[in-house]
C-alpha positions, 0 to 999 in steps of 0.5 A: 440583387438578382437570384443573388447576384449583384446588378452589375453582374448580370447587367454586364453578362446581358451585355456580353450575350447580346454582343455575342448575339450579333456578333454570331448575326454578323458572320452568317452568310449572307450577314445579317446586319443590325444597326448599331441603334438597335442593338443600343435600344435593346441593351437601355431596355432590358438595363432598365428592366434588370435595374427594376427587378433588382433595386425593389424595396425590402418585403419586410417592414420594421415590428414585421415577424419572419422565421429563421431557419437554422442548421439541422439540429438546432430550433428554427426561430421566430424574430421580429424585424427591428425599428431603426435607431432613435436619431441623434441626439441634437448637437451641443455647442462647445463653450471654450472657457476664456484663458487666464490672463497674467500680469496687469491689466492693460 
């Protein structure tokens, strides 16, 4: 997220500067013409600098403290971040009982 707003958000309004921006290059007089390569350059570099601004990892780390700020009247508060869940316990087989048999044996 970017100033919170998700990534394909801003990556599509870049996109739809940039179109606009050439766009507006194009009908000057005399045009200013540029190649679609260009434009196709420009669009992958900035997606991979808005793609590395907006997927970093989180600043806070599990046992890290942070404070909390609430509505005015009410105590800011001081939390921990918490650790991740212990994982799973292993599977356990299920043992299906043999069924009854009736009448006599073969």
């Amino acid at each position: 997220m970017i100033l919170g707003r998700p990534t394909n958000l801003i990556l599509g309004a870049f996109t739809a500067v940039l179109g606009a921006i050439v766009l507006v290059l194009a009908s000057l007089t005399p045009p200013i013409i540029i190649p679609g390569t260009v434009v196709g350059a420009l669009g992958i570099a900035f997606g991979a600098i808005i793609g590395l601004v907006a997927n970093q990892p989180p600043t806070l780390n599990p046992g890290q403290t942070f404070n909390v700020t609430t509505p005015a009247g009410q105590p800011n508060v001081v939390t921990t971040v918490a650790t991740p869940p212990a994982a799973d316990q292993p599977p356990v087989p299920v043992i299906v009982p043999n069924p009854p048999t009736t009448g006599a044996p073969k």
